[in-house]
C-alpha positions in Angstrom: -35.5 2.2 -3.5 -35.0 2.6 -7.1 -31.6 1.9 -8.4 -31.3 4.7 -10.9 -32.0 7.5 -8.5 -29.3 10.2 -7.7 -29.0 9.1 -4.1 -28.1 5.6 -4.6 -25.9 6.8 -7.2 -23.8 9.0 -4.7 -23.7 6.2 -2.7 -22.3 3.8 -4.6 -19.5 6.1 -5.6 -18.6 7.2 -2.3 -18.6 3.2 -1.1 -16.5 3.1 -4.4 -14.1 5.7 -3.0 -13.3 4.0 0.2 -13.1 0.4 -1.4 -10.5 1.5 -4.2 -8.8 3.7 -1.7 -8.7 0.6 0.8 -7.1 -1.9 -1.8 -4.6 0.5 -2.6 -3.9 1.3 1.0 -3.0 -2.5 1.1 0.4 -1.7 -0.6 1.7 -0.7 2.4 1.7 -4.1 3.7 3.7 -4.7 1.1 6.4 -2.5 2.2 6.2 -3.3 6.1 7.0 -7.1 5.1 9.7 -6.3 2.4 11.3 -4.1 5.8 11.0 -6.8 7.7 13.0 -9.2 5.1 15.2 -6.7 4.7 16.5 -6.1 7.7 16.3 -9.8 9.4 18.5 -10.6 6.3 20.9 -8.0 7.4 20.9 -9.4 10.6 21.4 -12.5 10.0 24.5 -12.0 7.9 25.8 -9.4 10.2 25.7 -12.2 12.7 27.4 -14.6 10.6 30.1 -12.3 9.5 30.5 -9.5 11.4 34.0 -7.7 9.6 31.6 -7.5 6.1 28.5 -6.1 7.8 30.2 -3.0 7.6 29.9 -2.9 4.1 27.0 -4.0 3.4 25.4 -0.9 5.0 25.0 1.5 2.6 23.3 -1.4 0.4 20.8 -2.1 3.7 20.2 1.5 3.6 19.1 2.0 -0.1 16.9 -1.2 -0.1 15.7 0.4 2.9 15.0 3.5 1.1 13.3 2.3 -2.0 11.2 -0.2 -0.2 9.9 2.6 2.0 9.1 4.7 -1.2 6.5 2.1 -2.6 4.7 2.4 0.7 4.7 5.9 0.6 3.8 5.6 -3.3 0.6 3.3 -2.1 -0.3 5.5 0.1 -0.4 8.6 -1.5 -2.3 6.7 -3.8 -4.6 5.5 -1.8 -5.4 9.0 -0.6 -5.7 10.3 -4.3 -8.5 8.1 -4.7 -10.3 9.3 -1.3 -9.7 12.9 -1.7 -9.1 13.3 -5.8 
């Protein structure tokens, strides 16, 4: 098949698509393992001191909330690059 068709062309975009919107998908891994590190550390120092855990709640919740907003970020990326 030659190369420089408009088939092959099409094809090598669309494989082009799904690659780029793949790697970007991959951000999200990203924010599943920063949720995790997040909260064991909250855990952990909950358990250790249990009369500050209290207060360190609404700083749990905000690095909750802007870790969770990169994920969402790669993945409305990701689906930018399928779709767009």
């Amino acid at each position: 098949m030659d190369p420089t068709t408009a088939q092959s062309v099409i094809d090598f975009t669309a494989s082009a698509k799904l690659i780029g919107a793949g790697l970007a998908a991959m951000g999200m891994i990203g924010a599943g393992v920063g949720l995790g590190i997040l909260f064991g550390s909250y855990l952990q120092a909950a358990i250790r001191n249990p009369s500050a855990a209290a207060s360190q709640q609404t700083m749990l919740f905000l690095g909750m909330a802007l870790t969770e907003t990169m994920g969402l970020f790669a993945f409305v990326v990701s689906l930018i690059i399928l779709f767009g």
